[in-house]
N, C-alpha and C positions, 0 to 999 in steps of 0.2 A: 623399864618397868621391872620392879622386883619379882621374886616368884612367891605367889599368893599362897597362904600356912593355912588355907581353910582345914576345918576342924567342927565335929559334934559340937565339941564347947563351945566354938566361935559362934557357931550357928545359934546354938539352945541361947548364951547370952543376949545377941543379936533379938532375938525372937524376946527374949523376955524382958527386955528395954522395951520395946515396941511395945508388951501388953502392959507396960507399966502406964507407956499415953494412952493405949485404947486398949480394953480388954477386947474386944472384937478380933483383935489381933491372932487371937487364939487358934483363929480357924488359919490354915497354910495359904489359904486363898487371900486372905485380907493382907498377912503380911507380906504375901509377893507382890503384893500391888504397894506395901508401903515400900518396900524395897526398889519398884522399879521409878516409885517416886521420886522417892529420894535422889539415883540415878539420873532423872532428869529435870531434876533439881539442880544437883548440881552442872551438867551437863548447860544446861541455860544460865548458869552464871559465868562462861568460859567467854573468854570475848576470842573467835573465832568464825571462819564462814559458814554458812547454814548450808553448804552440801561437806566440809569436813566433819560440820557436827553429826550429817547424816550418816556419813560414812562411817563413824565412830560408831553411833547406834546400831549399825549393820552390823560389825564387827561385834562390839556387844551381846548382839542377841545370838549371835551365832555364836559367842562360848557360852553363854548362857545355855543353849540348847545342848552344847557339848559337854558339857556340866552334868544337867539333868539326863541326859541318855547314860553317862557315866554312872553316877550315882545310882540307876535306877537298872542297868545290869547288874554294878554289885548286887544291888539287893536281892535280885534272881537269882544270882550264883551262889548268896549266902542261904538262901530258902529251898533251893532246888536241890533235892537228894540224886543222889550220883546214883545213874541206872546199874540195874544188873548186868554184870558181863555177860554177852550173848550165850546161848548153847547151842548147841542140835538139837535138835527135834525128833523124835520116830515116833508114828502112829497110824492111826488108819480109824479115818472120819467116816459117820456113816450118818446119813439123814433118820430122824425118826421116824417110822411109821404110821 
């Protein structure tokens, strides 16, 4: 297997094929589901045993999830501002009266 060149563009493309059949597509939810269609789409035209195909969707979902946990740290690391470097402290806390 070659090594996958996903890309914003590839994705934004991808996505706006899809709303070209269904505008519904629009929502992320609809086109993950045409996407994983697709997927087993073609996956059901493989002529192979039905536990390799299993095991193939196992495999699957599990970069699938590796994917989305990937992507979805960047996003955190690109939104999360970098804390203050720590200091000392001196003070003297006193309850109100």
């Amino acid at each position: 297997m070659s090594e996958l060149q996903l890309s914003a563009k590839l994705v934004g493309d991808i996505q706006q094929v899809l709303q070209q059949h269904d505008p519904a597509s629009t929502d992320p939810g609809v086109t993950s589901q045409y996407l994983v269609a697709v997927v087993g789409f073609l996956l059901g035209q493989q002529d192979m045993p039905a536990t390799e195909k299993s095991d193939v969707m196992d495999q699957l979902a599990a970069f699938m999830r590796h994917v989305a946990d990937d992507v979805g740290n960047q996003k955190k690391q690109a939104v999360a501002p970098t804390p203050p470097p720590q200091q000392d402290a001196f003070g003297i806390w006193k309850p109100k009266s």
